[in-house]
C-alpha positions, 0 to 999 in steps of 0.5 A: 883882758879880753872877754872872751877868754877869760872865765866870768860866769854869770846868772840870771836868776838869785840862787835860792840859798843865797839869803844876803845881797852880797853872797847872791850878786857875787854868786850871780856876776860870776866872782865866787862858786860853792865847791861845798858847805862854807868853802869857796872858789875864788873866780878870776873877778874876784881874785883881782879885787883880793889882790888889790885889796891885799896890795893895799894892806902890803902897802899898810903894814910896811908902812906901820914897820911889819915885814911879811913872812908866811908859815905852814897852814898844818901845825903841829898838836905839840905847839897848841898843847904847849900855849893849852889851846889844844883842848880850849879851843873848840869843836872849830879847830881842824884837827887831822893825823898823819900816816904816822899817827902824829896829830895836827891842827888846820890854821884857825890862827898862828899865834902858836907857830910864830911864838915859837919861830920868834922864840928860837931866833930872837935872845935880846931885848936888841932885836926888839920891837919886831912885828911881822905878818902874812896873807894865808887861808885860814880853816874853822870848822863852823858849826853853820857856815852862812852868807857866802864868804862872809862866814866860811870854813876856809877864808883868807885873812892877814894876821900880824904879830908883834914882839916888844920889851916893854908895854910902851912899845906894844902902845906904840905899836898897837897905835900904828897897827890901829892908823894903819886899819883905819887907813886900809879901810878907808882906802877899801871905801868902807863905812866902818867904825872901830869899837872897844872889844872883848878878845875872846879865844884869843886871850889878851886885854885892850882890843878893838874890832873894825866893823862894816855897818850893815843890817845883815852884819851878825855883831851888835854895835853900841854907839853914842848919839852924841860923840865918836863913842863905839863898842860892841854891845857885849863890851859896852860899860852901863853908866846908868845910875840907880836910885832907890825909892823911899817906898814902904817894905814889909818883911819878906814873905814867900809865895807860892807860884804854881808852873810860873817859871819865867821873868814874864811869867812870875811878874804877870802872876804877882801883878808887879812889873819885870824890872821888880823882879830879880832874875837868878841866872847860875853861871859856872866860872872856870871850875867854879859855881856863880849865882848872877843876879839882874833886873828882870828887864835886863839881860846878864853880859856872860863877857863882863861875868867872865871879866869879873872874875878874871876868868877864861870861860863863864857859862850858864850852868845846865839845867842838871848842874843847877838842880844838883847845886841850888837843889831847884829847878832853874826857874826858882832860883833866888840869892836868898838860902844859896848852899855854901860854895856858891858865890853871888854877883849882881848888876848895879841895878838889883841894889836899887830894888825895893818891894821886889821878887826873887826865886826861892830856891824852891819849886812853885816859890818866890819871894815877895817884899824883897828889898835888896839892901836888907835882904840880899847878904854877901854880894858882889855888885858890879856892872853885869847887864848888856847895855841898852839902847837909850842908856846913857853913852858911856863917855857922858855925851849922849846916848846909846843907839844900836846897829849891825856891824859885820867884823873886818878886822881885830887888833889884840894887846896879848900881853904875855898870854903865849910867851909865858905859856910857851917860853918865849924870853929874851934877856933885858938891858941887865941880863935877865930874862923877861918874857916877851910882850905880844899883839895880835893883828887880824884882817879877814880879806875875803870877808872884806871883799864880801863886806864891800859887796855888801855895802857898794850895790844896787837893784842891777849889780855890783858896784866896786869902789875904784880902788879894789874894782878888779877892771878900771873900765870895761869897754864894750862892743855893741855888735861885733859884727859891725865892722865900725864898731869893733873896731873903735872898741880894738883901738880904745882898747889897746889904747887904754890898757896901758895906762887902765886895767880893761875888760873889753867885752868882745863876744859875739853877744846881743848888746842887752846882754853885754849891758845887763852882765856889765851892771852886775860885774859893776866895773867903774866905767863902761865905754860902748862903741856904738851907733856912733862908732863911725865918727869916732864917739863913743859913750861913757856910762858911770856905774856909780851914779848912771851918768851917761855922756857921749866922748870923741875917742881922742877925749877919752883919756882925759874924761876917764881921768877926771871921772876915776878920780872922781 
């Protein structure tokens, strides 16, 4: 492709409301353009790297048993009421009418549609396992679209599904579709892990999300130190075993506190340190009111809350719905008095608590002299706290540290969560009917490209992994104007193109410009004929690591070979 007449638009200067390095230098070597808040244009670089990095992910899926399809991008209300997401999914789903007043979602996601494709064709157990996908734009109505493409309100993801008679068949695979990520990633040349997760909106159980470590990444992963042990830090199990102290403990007093509302606050005014506190947190779980207790020091995980009670939603109670359940504001809240119907749980750690503090459901008041075993009646203890950095690793070998990961892909065992809802049987080996067994498969292709930006630059510009790099090479004229020199860059050219894909920067341009645009573009290899032109050298330059070596025309396939494979 020459220069010229295709359609790179590149700045100088960062834009000001690009805060990452990914979203700027994208932006400045001409790959994406705003159209406005969370929605992007795709340049002609960046459509090539989307349609390399989704011919790897054809090339994947085929090879995990997947064929491609592609469905509508409007769904229609009836099918998300049928699985009650219409309502449950939130202010992020796109909703529209028609001219007939009918109503319709934007595709945040198809779990809908191809349930109910799969259950108007497929009757027997014969016709399974099948699993299926495509490559589509998807819409979420973000509440603050931030870093580019990273997080959008329109981006393009593949999203897979499958269909089994039996868990077998989903471990199966689910293992397939797991190789398979692992596989498209790698080849994407990502530094990425694959970390236990919690599905979400999405409904199912046992899922893993494939997430690219980066300081920017908005997700927390909790890693082991010492093995392959990974999870995001919302579904990381805490370990830790805790002791009680063999410490004196008077009856349990109440105290006043005057205006002292806070863990930080309480502890301060009775001399005692947080993790003698117990902090009192009222959740509301589906339709019912629960007290949570942790240590002060700790923080309460709403997922394992929600997990506990096998739930679909836990929430934190407002600041109204506490006052007309407890009677109290939030910051007396104790688990000592809780009015009938409220249920308590609390984390592991508050039963080890000895000469500790708790709210006593009273404004200004707290106990003191608390000791949980005695005082605290009707618990449920379970492992409520977010894990900590230093926490022993749940696998027994080392201990837990944390970095940022930006999400790339999620893979979901649904079970029977849309079958059931929507109908979707077959008849088994006896002639009765059964509901079909699902999982769900997700890859956000944009956000990969945005990822690997993320990951694959340096202070002049992009530097693509040759895999997904949208040119091979790009070759360079220095001066067009030289008769030498524009033509030894013609003949490498057209003598490369048909074995490379090759941008050949033939405007009429200064050489410091062409050389500071190619930087940033960040292709793998750059071949300038220069003042050596009339003897047939021209000069080869790595991108990745700044290598510079002078190569005879007539070499040039052969280096490039050895270079790119490199």
């Amino acid at each position: 492709m020459r220069q010229s007449l295709t359609f790179i638009p590149t700045l100088r200067e960062v834009p000001a409301d690009a805060e990452i390095k990914s979203h700027q230098l994208l932006l400045r070597a001409g790959y994406i353009r705003q159209n406005t808040s969370g929605i992007y244009s795709y340049m002609p670089l960046a459509q090539k790297v989307l349609q390399k990095i989704q011919n790897i992910i054809r090339e994947e899926m085929g090879n995990a048993g997947a064929s491609e399809l592609l469905m509508p991008a409007m769904q229609q209300s009836e099918l998300w009421q049928e699985s009650g997401r219409w309502y449950s999914y939130g202010p992020e789903l796109m909703r529209l009418k028609d001219r007939h007043g009918r109503e319709f979602a934007l595709g945040a996601t198809h779990e809908e549609v191809i349930t109910s494709l799969v259950r108007d064709e497929i009757k027997s157990y014969k016709r399974l396992p099948l699993a299926l996908y495509q490559i589509q734009s998807k819409f979420r109505d973000e509440k603050r679209p931030r870093f580019g493409i990273l997080r959008g309100r329109e981006f393009i993801m593949k999203d897979a599904y499958s269909f089994h008679s039996s868990f077998e068949s989903l471990d199966e695979t689910y293992e397939k579709m797991f190789t398979a990520y692992s596989r498209i990633f790698e080849r994407c040349g990502l530094n990425f892990r694959a970390v236990i997760a919690d599905s979400g909106a999405m409904g199912g159980k046992d899922t893993h999300e494939f997430m690219v470590l980066s300081e920017v990444g908005e997700d927390t992963i909790a890693y082991s130190d010492g093995s392959g042990y990974a999870a995001n830090v919302e579904m990381a199990p805490v370990s830790a075993v805790y002791s009680r102290t063999a410490e004196e403990c008077p009856d349990m007093e109440k105290k006043e506190t005057p205006a002292q509302k806070t863990i930080e606050e309480v502890a301060s005014f009775l001399s005692t340190a947080k993790e003698n506190c117990i902090k009192s947190l009222l959740f509301k779980v589906d339709d019912r009111f629960v007290l949570v207790l942790s240590r002060g020091d700790h923080e309460i995980n709403d997922i394992k809350v929600k997990n506990l009670f096998e739930a679909r939603s836990a929430e934190l109670a407002t600041a109204e719905e506490a006052k007309e359940i407890m009677k109290c504001p939030i910051g007396s809240l104790g688990p000592v008095g809780v009015p009938e119907g409220v249920e308590i749980a609390a984390d592991h750690a508050v039963k080890a608590i000895v000469n500790g503090v708790c709210g006593a459901n009273e404004e200004g008041f707290h106990y003191v002299s608390v000791d949980a075993e005695r005082d605290l009646k009707d618990v449920a203890f379970a492992d409520l706290r977010f894990i900590k950095e230093g926490d022993p690793s749940p696998d027994g070998k080392g201990t837990i540290q944390f970095a940022r990961g930006i999400e790339v892909g999620h893979i979901f065992k649904l079970g029977t969560r849309y079958s059931v809802d929507m109908d979707a049987s077959y008849l088994d080996e006896n002639g009765r009917s059964q509901p079909m067994i699902m999982g769900c498969y997700g890859i956000g292709v944009s956000r990969t490209l945005a990822a690997v930006a993320e990951q694959y630059n340096d202070e002049y510009g992009l530097v693509w992994p040759a895999a997904i790099s949208p040119f091979d090479l790009h070759v360079i004229a220095a001066n067009m104007k030289s008769d030498a020199q524009a033509a030894l860059a013609e003949k490498v050219y057209q003598e490369l193109s048909g074995t490379y894909d090759v941008l050949f920067d033939d405007r009429a341009e200064r050489a410091g410009v062409k050389f500071a645009d190619s930087d940033l573009i960040g292709l793998p290899i750059r071949i300038t004929a220069g003042k050596r032109a009339e003897e047939n050298v021209v000069e080869i330059k790595v991108r990745r690591t700044g290598e510079k070596l002078e190569v005879h025309a007539d070499e040039l396939s052969g280096v490039i070979d050895r270079l790119l494979r490199g």
